[in-house]
MIDOKOL-213253 format. One record per residue (C-alpha): x, y, z; chain; residue in one letter; residue number from 0. Coordinates in Angstrom, 3 decimals, padded with zeros to 6 digits. Layout:
MIDOKOL-213253
+----------+----------+----------+-----+------+-----+
!     east !    north !       up ! mol ! type ! seq !
+----------+----------+----------+-----+------+-----+
!        X !        Y !        Z !   A !    A ! NUM !
...
+----------+----------+----------+-----+------+-----+
//
This chain:
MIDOKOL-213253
+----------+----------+----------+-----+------+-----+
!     east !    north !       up ! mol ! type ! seq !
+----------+----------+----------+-----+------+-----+
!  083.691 !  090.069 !  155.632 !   A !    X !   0 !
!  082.896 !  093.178 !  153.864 !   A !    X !   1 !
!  083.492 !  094.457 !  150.408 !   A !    X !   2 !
!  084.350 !  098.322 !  149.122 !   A !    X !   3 !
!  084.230 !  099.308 !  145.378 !   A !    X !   4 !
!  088.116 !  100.158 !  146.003 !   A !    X !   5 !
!  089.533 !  096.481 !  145.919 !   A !    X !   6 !
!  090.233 !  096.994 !  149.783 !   A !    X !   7 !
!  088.231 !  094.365 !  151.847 !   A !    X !   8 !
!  088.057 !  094.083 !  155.219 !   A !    X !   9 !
!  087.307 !  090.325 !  157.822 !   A !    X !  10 !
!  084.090 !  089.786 !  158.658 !   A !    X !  11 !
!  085.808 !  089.472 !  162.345 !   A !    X !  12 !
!  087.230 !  093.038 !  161.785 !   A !    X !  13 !
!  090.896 !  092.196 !  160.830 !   A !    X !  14 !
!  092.451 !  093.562 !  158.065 !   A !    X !  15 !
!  093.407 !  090.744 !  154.851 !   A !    X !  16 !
!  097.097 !  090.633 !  154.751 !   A !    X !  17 !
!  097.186 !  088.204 !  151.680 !   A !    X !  18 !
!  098.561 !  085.256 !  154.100 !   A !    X !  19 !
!  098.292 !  081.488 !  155.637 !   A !    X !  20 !
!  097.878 !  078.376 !  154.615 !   A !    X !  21 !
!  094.015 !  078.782 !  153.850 !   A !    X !  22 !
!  093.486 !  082.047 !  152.580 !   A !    X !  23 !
!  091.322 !  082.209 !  148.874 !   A !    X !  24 !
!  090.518 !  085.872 !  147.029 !   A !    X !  25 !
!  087.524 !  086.491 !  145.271 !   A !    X !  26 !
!  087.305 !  088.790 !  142.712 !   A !    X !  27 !
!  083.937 !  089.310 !  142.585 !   A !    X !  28 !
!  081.377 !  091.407 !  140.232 !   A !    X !  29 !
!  080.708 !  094.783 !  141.955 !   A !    X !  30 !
!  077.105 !  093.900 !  141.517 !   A !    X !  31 !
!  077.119 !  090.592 !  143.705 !   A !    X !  32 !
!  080.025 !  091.470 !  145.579 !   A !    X !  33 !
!  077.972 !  092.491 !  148.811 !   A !    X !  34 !
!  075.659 !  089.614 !  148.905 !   A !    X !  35 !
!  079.049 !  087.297 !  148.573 !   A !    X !  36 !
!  080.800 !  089.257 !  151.154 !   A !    X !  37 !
!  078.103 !  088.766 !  153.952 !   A !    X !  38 !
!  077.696 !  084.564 !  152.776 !   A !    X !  39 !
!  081.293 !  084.176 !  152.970 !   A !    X !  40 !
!  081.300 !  085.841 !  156.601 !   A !    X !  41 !
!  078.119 !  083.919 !  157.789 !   A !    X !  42 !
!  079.851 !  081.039 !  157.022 !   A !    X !  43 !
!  083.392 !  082.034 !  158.482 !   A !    X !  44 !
!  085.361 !  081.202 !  155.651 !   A !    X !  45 !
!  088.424 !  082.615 !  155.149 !   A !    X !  46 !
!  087.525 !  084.738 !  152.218 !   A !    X !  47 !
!  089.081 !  088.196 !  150.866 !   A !    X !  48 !
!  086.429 !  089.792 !  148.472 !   A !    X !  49 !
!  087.899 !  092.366 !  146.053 !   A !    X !  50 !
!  084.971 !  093.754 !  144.376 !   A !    X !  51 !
!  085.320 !  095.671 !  140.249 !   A !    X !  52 !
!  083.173 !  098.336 !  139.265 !   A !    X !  53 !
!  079.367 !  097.066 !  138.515 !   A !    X !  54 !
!  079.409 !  099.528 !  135.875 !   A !    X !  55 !
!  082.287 !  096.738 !  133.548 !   A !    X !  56 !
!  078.527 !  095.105 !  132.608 !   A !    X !  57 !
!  078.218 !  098.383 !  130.426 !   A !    X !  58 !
!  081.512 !  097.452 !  128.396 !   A !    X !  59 !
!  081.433 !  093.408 !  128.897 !   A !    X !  60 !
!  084.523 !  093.206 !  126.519 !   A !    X !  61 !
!  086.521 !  095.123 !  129.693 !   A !    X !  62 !
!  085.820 !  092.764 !  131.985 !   A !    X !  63 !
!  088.640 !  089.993 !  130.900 !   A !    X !  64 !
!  091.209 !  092.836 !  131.223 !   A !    X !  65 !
!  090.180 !  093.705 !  134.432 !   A !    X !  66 !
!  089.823 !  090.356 !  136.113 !   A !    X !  67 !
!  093.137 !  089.250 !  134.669 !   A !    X !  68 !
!  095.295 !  092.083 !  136.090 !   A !    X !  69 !
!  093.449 !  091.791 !  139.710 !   A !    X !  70 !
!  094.580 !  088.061 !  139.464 !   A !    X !  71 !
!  098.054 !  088.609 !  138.605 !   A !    X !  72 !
!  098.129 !  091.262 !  141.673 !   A !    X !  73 !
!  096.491 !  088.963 !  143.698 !   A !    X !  74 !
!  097.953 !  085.429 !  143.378 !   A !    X !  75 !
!  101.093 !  085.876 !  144.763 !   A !    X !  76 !
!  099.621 !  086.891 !  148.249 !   A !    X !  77 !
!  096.628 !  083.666 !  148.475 !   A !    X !  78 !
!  096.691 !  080.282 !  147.882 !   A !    X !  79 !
!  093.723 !  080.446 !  145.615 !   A !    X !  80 !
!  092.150 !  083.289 !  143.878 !   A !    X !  81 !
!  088.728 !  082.868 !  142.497 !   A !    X !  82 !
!  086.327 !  084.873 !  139.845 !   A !    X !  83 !
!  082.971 !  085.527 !  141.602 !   A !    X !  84 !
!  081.403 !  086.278 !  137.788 !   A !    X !  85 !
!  079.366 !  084.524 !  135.413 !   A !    X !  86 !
!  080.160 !  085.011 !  131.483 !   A !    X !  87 !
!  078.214 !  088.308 !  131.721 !   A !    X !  88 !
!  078.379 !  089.054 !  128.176 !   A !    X !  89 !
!  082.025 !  088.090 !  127.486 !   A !    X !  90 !
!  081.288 !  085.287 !  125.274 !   A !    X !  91 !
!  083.896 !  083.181 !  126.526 !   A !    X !  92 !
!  086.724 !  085.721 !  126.790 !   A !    X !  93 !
!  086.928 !  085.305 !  130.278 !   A !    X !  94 !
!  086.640 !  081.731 !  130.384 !   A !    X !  95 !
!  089.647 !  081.920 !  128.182 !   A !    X !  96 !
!  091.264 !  083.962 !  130.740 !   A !    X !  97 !
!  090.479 !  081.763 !  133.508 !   A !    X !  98 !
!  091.766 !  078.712 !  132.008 !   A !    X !  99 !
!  095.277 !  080.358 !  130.843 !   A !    X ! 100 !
!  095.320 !  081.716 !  134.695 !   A !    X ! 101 !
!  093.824 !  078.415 !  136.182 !   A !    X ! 102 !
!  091.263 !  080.204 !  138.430 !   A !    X ! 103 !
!  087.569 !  078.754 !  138.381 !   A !    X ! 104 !
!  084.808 !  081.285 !  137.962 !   A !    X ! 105 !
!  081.270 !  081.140 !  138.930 !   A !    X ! 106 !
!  079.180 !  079.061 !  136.595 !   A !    X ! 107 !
!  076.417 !  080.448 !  133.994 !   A !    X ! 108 !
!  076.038 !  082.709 !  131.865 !   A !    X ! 109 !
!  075.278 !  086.069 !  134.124 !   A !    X ! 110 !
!  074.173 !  086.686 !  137.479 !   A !    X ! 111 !
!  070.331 !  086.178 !  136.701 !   A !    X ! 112 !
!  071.501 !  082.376 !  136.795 !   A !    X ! 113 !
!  073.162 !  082.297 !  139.641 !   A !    X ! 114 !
!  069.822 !  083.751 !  141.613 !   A !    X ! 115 !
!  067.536 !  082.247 !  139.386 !   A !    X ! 116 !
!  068.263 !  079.287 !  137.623 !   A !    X ! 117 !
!  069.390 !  078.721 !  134.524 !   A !    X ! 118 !
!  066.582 !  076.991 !  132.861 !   A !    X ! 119 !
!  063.884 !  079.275 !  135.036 !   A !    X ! 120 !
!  066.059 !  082.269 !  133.165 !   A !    X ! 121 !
!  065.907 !  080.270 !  129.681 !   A !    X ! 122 !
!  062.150 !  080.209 !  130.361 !   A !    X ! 123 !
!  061.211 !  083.798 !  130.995 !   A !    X ! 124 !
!  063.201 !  084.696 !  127.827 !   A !    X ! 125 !
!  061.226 !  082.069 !  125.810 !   A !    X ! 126 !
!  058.022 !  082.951 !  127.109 !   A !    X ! 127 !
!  059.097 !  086.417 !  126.117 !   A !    X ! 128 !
!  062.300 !  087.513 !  124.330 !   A !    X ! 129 !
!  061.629 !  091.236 !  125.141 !   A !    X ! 130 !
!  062.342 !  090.615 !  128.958 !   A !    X ! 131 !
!  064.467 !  092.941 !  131.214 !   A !    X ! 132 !
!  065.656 !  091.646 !  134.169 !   A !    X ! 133 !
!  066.397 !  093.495 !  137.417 !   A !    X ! 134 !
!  068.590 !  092.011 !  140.793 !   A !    X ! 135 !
!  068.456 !  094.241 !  143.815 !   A !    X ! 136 !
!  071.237 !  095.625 !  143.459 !   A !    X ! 137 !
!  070.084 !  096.928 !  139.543 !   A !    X ! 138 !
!  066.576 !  098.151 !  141.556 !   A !    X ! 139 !
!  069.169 !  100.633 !  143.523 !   A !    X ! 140 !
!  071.464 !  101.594 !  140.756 !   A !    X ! 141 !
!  068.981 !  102.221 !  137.942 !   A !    X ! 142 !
!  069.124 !  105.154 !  137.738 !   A !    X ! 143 !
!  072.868 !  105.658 !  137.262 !   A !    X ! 144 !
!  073.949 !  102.390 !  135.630 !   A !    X ! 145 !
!  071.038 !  102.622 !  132.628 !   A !    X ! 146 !
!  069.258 !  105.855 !  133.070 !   A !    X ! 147 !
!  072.841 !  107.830 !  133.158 !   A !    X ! 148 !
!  074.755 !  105.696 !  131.293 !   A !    X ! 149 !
!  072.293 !  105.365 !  128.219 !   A !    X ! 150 !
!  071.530 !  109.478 !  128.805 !   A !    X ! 151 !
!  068.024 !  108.844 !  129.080 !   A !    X ! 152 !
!  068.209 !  111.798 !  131.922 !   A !    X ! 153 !
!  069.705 !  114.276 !  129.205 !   A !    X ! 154 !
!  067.910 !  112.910 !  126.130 !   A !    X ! 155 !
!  064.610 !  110.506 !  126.739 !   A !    X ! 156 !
!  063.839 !  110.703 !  123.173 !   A !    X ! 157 !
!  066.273 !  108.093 !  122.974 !   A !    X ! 158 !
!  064.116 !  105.644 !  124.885 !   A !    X ! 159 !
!  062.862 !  103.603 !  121.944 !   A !    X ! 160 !
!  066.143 !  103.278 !  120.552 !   A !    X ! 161 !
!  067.324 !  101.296 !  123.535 !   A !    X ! 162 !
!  063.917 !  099.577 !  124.828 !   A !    X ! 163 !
!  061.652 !  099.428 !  121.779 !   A !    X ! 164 !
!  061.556 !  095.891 !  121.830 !   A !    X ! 165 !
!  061.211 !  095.248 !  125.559 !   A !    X ! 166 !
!  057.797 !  094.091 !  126.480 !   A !    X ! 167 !
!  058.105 !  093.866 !  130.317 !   A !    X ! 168 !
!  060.585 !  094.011 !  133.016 !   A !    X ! 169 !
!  060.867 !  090.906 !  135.722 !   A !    X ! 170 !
!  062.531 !  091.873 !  139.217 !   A !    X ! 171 !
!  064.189 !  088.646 !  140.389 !   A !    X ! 172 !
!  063.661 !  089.235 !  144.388 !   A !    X ! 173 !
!  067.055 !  088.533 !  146.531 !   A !    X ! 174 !
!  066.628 !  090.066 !  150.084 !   A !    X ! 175 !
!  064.086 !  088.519 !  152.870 !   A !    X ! 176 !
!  064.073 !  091.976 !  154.303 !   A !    X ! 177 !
!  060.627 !  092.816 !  154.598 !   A !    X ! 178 !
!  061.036 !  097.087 !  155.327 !   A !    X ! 179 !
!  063.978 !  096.420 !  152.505 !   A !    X ! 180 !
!  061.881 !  094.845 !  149.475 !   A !    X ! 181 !
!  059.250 !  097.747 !  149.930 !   A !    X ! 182 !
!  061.722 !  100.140 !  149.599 !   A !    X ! 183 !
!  063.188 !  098.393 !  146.927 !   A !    X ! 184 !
!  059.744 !  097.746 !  145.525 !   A !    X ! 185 !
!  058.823 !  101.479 !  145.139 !   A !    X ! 186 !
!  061.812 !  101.552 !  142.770 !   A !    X ! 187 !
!  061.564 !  098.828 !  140.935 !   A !    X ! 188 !
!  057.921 !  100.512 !  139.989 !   A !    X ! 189 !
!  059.928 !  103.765 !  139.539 !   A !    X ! 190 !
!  062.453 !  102.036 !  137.185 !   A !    X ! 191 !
!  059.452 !  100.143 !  134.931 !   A !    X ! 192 !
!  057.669 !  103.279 !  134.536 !   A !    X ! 193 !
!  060.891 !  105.650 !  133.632 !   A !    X ! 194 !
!  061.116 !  103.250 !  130.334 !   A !    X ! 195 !
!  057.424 !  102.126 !  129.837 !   A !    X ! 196 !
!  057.473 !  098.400 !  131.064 !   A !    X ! 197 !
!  055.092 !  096.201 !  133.162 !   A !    X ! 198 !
!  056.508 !  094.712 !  136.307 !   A !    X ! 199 !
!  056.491 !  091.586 !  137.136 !   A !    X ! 200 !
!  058.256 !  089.894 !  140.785 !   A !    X ! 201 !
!  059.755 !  086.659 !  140.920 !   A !    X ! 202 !
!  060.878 !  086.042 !  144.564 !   A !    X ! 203 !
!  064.649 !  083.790 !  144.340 !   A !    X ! 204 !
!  066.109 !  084.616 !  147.452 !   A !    X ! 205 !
!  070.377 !  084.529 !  147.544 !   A !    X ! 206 !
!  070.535 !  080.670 !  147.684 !   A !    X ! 207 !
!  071.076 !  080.410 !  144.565 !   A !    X ! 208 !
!  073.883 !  082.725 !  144.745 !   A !    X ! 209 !
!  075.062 !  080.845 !  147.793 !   A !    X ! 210 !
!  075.226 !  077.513 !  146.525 !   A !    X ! 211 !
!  077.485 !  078.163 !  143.894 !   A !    X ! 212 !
!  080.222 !  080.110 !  145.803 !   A !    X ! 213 !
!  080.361 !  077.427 !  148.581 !   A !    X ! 214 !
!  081.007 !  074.864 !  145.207 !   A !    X ! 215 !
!  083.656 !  077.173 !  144.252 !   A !    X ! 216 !
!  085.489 !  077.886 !  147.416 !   A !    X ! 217 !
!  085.126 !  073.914 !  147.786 !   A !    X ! 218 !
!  082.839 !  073.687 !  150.613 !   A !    X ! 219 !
+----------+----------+----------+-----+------+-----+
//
């Protein structure tokens, strides 16, 4: 199982999804944990279609009911289940109202720091320190272009207080066991702190977390 940012997924045994049998369960899934649910769901040898949407819907949060609900109504006609591989992320329970008219479970918490973390471990970085910006892997690669871009801190970095002023360190929640990976990612991470003035700080979760969660909600 594999995942694309075009909605297109492929088997993890190479076939191509065709939408049929008695078994077969989509998951729409964030864009930003769509890999790491892509390669469980194929370790595992479920029978699991993963249509990813665009990472970059946690910019507009409000989008992301829209989104999921058309990809559902394409989608449920061709599987016997679809399912919503995303937390609230910012929705404030417009997508839980969604799911519920659709009858399609999602993920549980209330964004993806949860689902790798914990959601009390979460609640306690953020009472230990309100100002605290959380990175996955997959934000350590795409810093630059989902916040530096998108905020036009490239074009204008006068703007950084205006976005981070009251940040008073970032926290990279560590996913992959890949040692050569996390040093790469490491060096960016650092990169990413510095570009907006924040002490780093590494909290090593791993993807069971993650993994737990969608084996609850494809009912394994």
């Amino acid at each position: 199982m594999t995942a694309s940012s075009s909605n297109s997924p492929s088997r993890g045994d190479g076939s191509d999804p065709v939408g049929d049998g008695p078994d077969l369960v989509a998951l729409i899934a964030c864009g930003a944990i769509a890999q790491p649910a892509a390669q469980a769901v194929s370790q595992w040898g479920l029978r699991v279609d993963v249509y990813p949407l665009p990472p970059l819907l946690h910019n507009q949060p409000r989008a992301i009911p829209g989104e999921v609900e058309a990809l559902v109504v394409r989608l449920r006609h061709r599987y016997r289940r679809v399912l919503v591989g995303y937390a609230d992320c910012g929705t404030y329970g417009a997508l839980d109202e969604v799911c519920a008219r659709l009858e399609v479970p999602r993920l549980a918490g209330q964004h993806c720091y949860d689902l790798y973390a914990g959601s009390s471990r979460i609640e306690g970085l953020l009472a230990d320190q309100p100002g605290t910006y959380l990175l996955t892997d997959f934000l350590v690669k795409s810093f630059f272009r989902s916040v530096i871009q998108e905020l036009g801190l490239d074009r204008h970095p006068e703007l950084r207080d205006d976005y981070f002023r009251h940040y008073t360190r970032m926290v990279w929640l560590v996913q992959t066991d890949d040692p050569d990976e996390e040093a790469e990612l490491r060096l960016l991470a650092h990169a990413a702190a510095a570009r907006i003035g924040l002490p780093l700080e590494e909290i090593r979760t791993g993807l069971s977390g993650l993994e737990r969660e969608l084996l609850r909600l494809v009912g394994r």
